[in-house]
C-alpha positions as CSV (number, residue, x, y, z in Angstrom):
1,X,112.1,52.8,197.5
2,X,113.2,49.3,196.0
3,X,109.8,48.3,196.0
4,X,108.2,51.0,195.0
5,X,110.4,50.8,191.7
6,X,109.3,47.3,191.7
7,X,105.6,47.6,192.1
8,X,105.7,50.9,189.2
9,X,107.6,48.3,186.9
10,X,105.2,45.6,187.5
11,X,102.7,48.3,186.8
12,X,104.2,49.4,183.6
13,X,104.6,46.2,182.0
14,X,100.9,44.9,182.9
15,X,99.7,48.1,181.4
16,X,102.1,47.6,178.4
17,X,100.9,44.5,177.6
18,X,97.0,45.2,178.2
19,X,98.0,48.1,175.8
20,X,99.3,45.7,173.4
21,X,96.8,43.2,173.9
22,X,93.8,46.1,173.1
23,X,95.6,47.2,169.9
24,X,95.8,43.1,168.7
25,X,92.0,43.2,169.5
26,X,91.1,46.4,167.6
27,X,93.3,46.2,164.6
28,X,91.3,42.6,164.2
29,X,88.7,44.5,164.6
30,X,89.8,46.7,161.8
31,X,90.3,44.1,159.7
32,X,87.6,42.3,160.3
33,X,85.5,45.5,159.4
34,X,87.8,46.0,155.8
35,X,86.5,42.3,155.5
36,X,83.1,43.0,155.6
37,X,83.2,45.7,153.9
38,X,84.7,44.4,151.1
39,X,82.3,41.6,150.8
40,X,79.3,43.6,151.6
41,X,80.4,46.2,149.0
42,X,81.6,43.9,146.8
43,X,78.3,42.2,147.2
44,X,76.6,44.9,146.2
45,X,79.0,45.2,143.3
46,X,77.8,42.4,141.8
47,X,74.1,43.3,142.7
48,X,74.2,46.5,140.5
49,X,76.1,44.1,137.4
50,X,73.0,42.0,138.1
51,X,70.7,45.0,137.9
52,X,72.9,46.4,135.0
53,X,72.5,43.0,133.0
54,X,68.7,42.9,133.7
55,X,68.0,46.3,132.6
56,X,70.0,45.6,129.4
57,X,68.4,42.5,128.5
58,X,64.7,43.5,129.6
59,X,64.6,47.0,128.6
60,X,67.2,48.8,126.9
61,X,68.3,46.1,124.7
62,X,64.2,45.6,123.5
63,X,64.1,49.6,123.2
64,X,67.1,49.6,121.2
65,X,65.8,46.6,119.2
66,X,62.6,47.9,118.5
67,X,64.3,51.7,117.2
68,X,66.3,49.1,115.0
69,X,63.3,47.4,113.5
70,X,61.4,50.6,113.0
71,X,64.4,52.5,111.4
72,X,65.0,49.1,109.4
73,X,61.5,49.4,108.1
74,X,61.4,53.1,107.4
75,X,64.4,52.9,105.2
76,X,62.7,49.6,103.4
77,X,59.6,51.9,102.7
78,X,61.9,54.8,102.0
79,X,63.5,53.0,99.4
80,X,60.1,51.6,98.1
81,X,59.3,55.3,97.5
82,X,62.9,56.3,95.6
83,X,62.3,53.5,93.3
84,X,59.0,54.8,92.6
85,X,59.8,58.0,91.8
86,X,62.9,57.1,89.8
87,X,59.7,55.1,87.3
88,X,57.1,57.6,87.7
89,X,59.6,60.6,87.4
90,X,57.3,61.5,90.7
91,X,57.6,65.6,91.9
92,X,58.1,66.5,95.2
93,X,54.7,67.4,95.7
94,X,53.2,64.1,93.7
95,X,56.0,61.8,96.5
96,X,54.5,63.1,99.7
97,X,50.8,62.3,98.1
98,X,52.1,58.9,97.3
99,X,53.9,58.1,100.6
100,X,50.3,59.3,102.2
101,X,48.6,57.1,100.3
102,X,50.7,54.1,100.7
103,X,50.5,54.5,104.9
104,X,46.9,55.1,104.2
105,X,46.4,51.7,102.7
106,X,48.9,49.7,105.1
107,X,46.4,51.2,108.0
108,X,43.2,50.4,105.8
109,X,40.8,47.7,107.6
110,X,39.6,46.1,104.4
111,X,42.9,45.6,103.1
112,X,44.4,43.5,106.7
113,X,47.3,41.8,105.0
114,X,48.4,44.9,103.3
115,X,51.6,47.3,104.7
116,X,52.8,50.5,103.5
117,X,55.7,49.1,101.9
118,X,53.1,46.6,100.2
119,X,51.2,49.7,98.6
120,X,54.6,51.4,97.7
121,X,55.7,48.4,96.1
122,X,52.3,48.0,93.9
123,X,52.6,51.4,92.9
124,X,56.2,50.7,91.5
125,X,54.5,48.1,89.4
126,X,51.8,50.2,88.4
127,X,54.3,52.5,87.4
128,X,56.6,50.4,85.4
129,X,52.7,49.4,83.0
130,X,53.1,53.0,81.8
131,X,50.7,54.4,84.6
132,X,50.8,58.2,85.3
133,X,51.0,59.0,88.9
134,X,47.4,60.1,89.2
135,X,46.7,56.6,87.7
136,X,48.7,54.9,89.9
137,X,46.7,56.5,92.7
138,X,43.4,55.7,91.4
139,X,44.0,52.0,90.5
140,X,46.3,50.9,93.5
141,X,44.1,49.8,96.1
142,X,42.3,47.0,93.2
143,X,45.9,45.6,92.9
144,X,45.7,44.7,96.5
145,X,43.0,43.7,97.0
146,X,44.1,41.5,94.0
147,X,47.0,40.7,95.2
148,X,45.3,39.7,98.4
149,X,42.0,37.6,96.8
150,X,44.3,35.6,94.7
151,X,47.2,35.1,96.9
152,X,49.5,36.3,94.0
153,X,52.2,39.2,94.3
154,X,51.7,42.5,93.6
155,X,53.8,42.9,90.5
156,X,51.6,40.2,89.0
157,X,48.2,41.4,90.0
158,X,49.6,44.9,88.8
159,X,49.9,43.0,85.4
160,X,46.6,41.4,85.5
161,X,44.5,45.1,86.8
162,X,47.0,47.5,84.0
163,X,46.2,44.7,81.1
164,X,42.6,45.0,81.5
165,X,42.0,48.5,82.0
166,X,44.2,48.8,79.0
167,X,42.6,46.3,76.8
168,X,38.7,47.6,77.4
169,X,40.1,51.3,77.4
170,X,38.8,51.9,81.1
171,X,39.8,54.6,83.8
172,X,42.7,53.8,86.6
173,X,39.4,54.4,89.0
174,X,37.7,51.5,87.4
175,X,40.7,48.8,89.0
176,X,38.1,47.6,91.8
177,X,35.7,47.7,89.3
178,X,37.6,45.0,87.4
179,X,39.2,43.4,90.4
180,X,35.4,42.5,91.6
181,X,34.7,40.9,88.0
182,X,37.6,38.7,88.0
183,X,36.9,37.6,92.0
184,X,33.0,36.9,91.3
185,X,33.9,35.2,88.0
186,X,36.2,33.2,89.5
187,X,33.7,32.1,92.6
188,X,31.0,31.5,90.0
189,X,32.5,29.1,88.3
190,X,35.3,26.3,88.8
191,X,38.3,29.0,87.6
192,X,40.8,30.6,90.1
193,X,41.2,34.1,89.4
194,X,44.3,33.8,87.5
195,X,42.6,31.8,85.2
196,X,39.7,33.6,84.1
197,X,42.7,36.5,83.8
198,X,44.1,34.4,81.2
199,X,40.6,34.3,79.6
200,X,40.6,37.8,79.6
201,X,44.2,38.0,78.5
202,X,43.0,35.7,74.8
203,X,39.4,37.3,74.5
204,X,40.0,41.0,75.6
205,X,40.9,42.5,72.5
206,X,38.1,41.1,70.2
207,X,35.8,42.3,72.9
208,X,37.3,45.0,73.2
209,X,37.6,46.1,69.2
210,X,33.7,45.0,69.1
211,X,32.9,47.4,72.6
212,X,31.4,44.6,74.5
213,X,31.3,45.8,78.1
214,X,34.0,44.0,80.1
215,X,31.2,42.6,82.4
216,X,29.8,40.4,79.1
217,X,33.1,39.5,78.5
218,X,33.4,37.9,82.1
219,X,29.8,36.3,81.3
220,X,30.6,34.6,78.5
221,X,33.8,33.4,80.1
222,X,32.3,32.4,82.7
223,X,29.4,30.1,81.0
224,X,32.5,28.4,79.0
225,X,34.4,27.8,81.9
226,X,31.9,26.0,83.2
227,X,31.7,23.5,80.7
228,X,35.0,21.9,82.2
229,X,37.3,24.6,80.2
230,X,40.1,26.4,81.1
231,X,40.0,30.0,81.4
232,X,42.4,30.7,78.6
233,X,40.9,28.0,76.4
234,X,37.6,29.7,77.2
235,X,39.2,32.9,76.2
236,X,40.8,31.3,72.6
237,X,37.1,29.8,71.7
238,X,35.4,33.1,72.4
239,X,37.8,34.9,69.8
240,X,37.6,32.4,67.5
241,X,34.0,32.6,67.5
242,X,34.1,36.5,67.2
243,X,36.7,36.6,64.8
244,X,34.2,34.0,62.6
245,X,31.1,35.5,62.9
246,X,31.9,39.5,62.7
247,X,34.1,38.3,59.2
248,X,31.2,39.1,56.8
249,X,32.2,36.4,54.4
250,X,29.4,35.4,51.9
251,X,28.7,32.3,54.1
252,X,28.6,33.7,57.1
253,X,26.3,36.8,55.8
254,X,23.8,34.2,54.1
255,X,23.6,32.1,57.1
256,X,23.0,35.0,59.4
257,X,19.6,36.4,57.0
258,X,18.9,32.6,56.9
259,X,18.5,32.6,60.9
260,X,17.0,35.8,60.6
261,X,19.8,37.3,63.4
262,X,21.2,40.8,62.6
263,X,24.7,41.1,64.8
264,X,24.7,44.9,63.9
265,X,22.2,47.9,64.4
266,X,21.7,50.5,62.0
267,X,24.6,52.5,63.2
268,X,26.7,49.4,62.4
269,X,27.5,49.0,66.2
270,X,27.3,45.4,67.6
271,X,23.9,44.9,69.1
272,X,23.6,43.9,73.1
273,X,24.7,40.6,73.6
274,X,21.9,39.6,75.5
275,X,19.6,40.4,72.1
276,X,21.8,38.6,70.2
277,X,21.8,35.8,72.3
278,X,18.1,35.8,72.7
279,X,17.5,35.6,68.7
280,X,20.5,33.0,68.1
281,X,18.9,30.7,70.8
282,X,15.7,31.0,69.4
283,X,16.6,30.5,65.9
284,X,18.7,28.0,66.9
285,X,15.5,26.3,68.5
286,X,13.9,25.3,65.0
287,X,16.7,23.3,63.4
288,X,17.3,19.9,63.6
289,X,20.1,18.6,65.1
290,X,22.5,18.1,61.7
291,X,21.5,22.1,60.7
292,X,22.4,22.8,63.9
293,X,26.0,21.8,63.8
294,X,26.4,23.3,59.5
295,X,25.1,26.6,61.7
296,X,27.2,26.6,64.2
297,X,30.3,25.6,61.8
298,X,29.9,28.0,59.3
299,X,29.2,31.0,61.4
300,X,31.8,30.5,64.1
301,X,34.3,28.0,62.6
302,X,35.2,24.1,64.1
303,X,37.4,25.6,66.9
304,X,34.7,28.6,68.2
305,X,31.6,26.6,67.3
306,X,31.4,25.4,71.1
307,X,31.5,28.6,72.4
308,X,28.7,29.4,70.0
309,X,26.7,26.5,71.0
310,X,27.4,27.3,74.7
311,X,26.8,31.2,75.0
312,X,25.2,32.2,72.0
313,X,22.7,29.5,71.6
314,X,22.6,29.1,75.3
315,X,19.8,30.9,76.2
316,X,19.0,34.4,77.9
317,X,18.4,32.8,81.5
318,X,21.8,31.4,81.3
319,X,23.0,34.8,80.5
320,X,21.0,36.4,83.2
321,X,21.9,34.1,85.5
322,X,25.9,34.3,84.6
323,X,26.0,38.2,84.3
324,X,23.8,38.4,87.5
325,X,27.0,36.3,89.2
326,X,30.2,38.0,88.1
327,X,28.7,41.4,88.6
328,X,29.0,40.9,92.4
329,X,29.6,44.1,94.0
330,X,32.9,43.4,96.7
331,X,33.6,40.3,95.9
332,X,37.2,40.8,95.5
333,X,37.0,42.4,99.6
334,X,35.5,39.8,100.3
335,X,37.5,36.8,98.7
336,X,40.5,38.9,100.8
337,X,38.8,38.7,103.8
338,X,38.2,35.3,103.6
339,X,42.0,34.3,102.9
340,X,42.7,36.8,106.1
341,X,40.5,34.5,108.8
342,X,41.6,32.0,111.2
343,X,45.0,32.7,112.8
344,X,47.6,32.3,110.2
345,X,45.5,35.1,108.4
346,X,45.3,37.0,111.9
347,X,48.7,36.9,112.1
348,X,49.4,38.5,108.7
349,X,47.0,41.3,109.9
350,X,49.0,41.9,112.8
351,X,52.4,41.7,111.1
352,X,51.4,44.3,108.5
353,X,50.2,46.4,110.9
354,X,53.0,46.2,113.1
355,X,55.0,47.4,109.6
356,X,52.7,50.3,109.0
357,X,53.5,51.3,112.8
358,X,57.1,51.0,112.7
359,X,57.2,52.9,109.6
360,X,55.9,55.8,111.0
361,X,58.1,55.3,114.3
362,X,61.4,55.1,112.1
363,X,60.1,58.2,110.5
364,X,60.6,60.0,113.7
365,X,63.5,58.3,115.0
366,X,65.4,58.6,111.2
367,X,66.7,62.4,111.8
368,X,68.7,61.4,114.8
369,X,69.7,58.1,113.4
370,X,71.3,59.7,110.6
371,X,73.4,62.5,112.7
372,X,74.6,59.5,114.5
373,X,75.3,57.5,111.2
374,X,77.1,60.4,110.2
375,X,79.0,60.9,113.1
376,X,79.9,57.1,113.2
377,X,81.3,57.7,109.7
378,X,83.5,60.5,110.7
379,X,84.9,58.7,113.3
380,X,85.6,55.9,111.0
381,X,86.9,58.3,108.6
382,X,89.4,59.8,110.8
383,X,90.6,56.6,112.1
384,X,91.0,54.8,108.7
385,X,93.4,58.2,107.7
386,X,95.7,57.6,110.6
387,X,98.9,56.4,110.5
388,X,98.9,51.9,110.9
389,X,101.0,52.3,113.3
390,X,99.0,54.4,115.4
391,X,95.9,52.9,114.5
392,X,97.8,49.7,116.4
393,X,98.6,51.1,119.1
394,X,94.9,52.6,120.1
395,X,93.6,48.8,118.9
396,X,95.7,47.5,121.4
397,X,95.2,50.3,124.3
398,X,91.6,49.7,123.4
399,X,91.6,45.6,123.7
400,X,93.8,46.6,127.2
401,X,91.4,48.7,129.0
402,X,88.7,45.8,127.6
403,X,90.6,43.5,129.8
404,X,90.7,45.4,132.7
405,X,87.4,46.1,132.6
406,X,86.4,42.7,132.1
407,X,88.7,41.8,135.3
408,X,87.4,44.4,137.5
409,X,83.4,43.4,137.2
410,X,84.1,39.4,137.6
C-alpha cells in the first residue's frame, strides 16, 4: 500500500510539474503572439499614416489646392465685374452679357495673353472714358489687342483707343479699326505705338475739326516720323502747319492763288489730301529754292514749315506709299502674336488660359464655398460670444486631445 502511495505521489508531482512546465511554454507563447501582434499591427499602423500622408500630399492636398486657386480666381473676376458695374451703372441683364463677353475673350485664340479678368478689367477702363456699356462691348477687344501689341496695360491702351474714337468722332466698333492704324504706323516707321499715339494725341483735333480721315492723319504722321521725329513732335508740326494754312490771313490767301492751290471745294469742305498734296508738290516743283522756303514760311509758319515741306510738298507716291502702309489690315493681331511666340510668350498663353479655366471652375465650386464660409463664420460667431472663461477651457481641451493624438500616431 506504502508504495503504491509512493509511486501515485511520484506520479502527481511529475504530472504537476509537466503541467506547470506546459503553461510556462504556452503563456510565452501567448506573449510572444501579443508581441507580434503588436508589431505587426502596429506596423501596419504606421503603413496606413504612410498611406494617409501620401494621399494628403499627392491628391487631396492638390485637389484642395486647385478648388483654392479656382475659387481665388472667380472671386478676383467676380470683383472685376462689381467694379464694373458700380462705373457703368450695368443692369442685371447688361452684367451677365458683360461677364460672357469677358470669358469669351479670355478663351479667344487671337487674343493668347488675354484672361477674363483681363477683359473685365479693360472694360472698367472703358467705362471710367465715359463709354456706355454697349460701347464698352464694341470697343473692348481693340484695347487688348492694344494692350497686348504694345506691351502696355490695359487702363492705358483704354486711354489711347477712347481718346481716338473721341477725337475723330468714330463708333466704339471702329476700336480695331484704330488699333490696326496705330500698330501698322508704328511698324512703318521708326515709332513704337505709344508714340505715334502721342502724335495722334497733338494732331487729332485739327484733323479732326478739318474731317481728315483718321487714316491720313496716321500718313502724314507717319512720313514725319520718318524724318527722325518723334511721334508727338510729328504731331505739334502737323497742327502747326494746319492751324497756319487753314487761317485765311491775307498772306496766306495770296500765296495760296499765287501757287494756284485751292485747300477748299466749293462746298467749303477741305479737299482730299492726296489732291492737295498732288498740286502743292507740283507747284512747289517750279520755284527756286529761296521761293521755296518764303512759301513754305508764310503758308505754314517757321515751326510747321517742315511738315509742309515733308508731306505736303512731298509728293503723291510718298503718300501712296505711306497710306498704303498704316492701312494694314490686322496688324495690331498680328504685332500680338508676335510678342506671344517663343516660350516666355507660350507661357503667358498658358497662364491666361489656365485663369479663364479656373474661373469657370470656381464658378461652380463658389455656391458650396460660400455655405461653408458661412458656416465657418457662425461657428466663429458663437465661439467669440462665449464666456473667456469657457472659451479657455475648450482652447485647452482642444490643444489636449491635439497632444494625444499627436502621441498616439508616432
Amino acid at each position: 500500500m506504502s508504495t503504491t502511495v509512493a509511486e501515485l505521489n511520484a506520479v502527481l508531482t511529475a504530472d504537476t510539474a509537466q503541467f506547470t512546465a506546459g503553461m510556462a511554454a504556452a503563456t510565452g507563447a501567448v506573449s510572444t503572439f501579443e508581441k507580434s501582434a503588436a508589431a505587426s499591427f502596429g506596423g501596419m499602423e504606421k503603413q496606413f499614416v504612410k498611406v494617409g500622408t501620401a494621399m494628403t500630399r499627392w491628391v487631396t492636398g492638390p485637389i484642395l489646392l486647385g478648388a483654392g486657386f479656382a475659387i481665388k480666381a472667380f472671386a478676383d473676376f467676380e470683383r472685376e465685374l462689381d467694379v464694373f458695374q458700380a462705373v457703368s451703372g450695368a443692369t442685371g441683364t447688361e452684367m451677365e452679357r458683360v461677364g460672357q463677353l469677358a470669358k469669351d475673350l479670355g478663351a479667344d485664340l487671337t487674343l493668347p495673353s488675354t484672361s477674363a479678368s483681363d477683359a473685365a478689367a479693360a472694360m472698367t477702363e472703358l467705362a471710367k472714358a465715359g463709354f456706355t456699356v454697349q460701347q464698352t462691348m464694341s470697343a473692348v477687344k481693340g484695347v487688348l489687342q492694344l494692350s497686348a501689341a504694345a506691351q502696355i496695360d490695359n487702363a492705358r491702351a483704354a486711354q489711347i483707343v477712347a481718346g481716338a474714337l473721341k477725337t475723330f468722332n468714330l463708333q466704339a466698333s471702329d476700336s480695331v479699326r484704330v488699333v490696326d492704324l496705330l500698330a501698322a504706323t508704328a511698324n512703318a516707321t521708326l515709332a513704337s505705338i505709344e508714340d505715334v499715339a502721342a502724335g495722334f494725341q497733338n494732331a487729332g483735333g485739327i484733323f479732326a475739326s478739318l474731317k481728315i480721315p483718321i487714316e491720313d492723319a496716321a500718313a502724314a504722321l507717319g512720313i514725319l516720323i520718318n524724318t527722325g521725329v518723334s511721334g508727338a513732335e510729328a504731331g505739334t508740326r502737323l497742327k502747326s502747319m494746319w492751324t497756319n494754312i487753314t487761317s485765311n490771313t491775307p498772306e496766306v490767301a495770296a500765296k495760296l492763288k499765287e501757287l494756284n492751290v485751292a485747300l477748299f471745294d466749293s462746298q467749303g469742305a477741305l479737299r482730299p489730301m492726296r489732291d492737295i498734296i498732288a498740286d502743292v508738290s507740283a507747284a512747289m516743283a517750279n520755284l527756286s529754292d529761296q521761293e521755296r522756303i518764303v512759301a513754305a514760311q508764310t503758308l505754314a509758319g517757321s515751326y510747321g514749315q517742315d511738315a509742309f515741306n515733308k508731306v505736303l510738298a512731298g509728293g503723291v507716291a510718298l503718300w501712296d506709299d505711306m497710306k498704303m502702309k498704316v492701312m494694314e489690315a490686322g496688324a495690331a493681331q498680328k504685332m500680338a502674336e508676335a510678342q506671344t511666340q517663343g516660350l516666355a510668350g507660350q507661357m503667358d498663353a498658358l497662364w491666361s488660359s489656365i485663369q479663364t479655366l479656373a474661373i469657370t471652375v470656381g464658378q461652380t465650386l463658389a455656391p458650396a464655398f460660400l455655405t461653408l464660409v458661412g458656416a465657418v463664420q457662425d461657428a466663429v460667431n458663437w465661439f467669440a460670444s462665449l464666456d473667456p472663461i469657457v472659451r479657455g477651457v475648450l482652447l485647452a481641451l482642444a490643444g489636449f486631445t491635439m497632444i494625444l493624438n499627436n502621441a498616439s500616431v508616432n
